[in-house]
C-alpha positions as CSV (number, residue, x, y, z in Angstrom):
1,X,28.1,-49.7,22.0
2,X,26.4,-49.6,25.5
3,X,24.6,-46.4,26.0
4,X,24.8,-46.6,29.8
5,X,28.2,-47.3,30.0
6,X,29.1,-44.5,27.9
7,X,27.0,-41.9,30.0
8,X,28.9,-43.4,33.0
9,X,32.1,-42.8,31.8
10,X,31.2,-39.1,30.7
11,X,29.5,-38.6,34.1
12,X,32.8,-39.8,35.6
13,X,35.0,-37.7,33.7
14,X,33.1,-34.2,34.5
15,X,33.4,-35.2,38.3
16,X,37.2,-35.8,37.9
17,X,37.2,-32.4,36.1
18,X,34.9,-30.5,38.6
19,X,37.0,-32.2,41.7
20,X,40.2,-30.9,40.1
21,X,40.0,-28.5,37.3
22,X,43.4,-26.6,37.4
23,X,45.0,-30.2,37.5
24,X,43.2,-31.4,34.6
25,X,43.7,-28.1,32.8
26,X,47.7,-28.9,33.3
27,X,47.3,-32.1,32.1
28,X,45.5,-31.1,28.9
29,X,48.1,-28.5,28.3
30,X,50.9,-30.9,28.8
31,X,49.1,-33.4,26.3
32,X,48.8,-30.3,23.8
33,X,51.8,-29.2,24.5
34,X,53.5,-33.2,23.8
35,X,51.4,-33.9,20.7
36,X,50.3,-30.8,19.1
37,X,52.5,-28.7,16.7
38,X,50.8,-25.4,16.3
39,X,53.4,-25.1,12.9
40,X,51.8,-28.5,11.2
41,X,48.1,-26.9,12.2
42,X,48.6,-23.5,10.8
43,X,50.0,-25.4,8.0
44,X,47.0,-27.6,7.5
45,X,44.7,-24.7,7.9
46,X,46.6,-22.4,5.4
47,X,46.5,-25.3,2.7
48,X,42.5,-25.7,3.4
49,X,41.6,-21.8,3.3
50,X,43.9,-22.1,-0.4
51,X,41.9,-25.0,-1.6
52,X,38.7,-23.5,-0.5
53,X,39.9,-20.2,-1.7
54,X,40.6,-21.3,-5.2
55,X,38.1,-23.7,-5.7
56,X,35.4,-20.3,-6.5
């Protein structure tokens, strides 16, 4: 992958966030809100902590 091209694009995305940071902050939360399901995460995390848990 190009190098540059990446630090442009990550240069470019911090200035949309520092122009507008409580309209990005929505839009992160609406994405969260649209694809994460805090039930299916607590879920995965339980089952890791049991594995982990039980492996010693």
């Amino acid at each position: 992958f190009d190098l540059n091209d990446l630090a442009q694009k990550i240069t470019d995305v911090s200035n949309e966030v520092f122009d507008d940071r409580e309209g990005v902050a929505i839009k992160c939360r609406n994405l969260a809100e649209k694809y994460f399901d805090i039930n299916l995460e607590a879920q995965q995390i339980v089952k890791v902590l049991r594995d982990v848990v039980s492996s010693q």
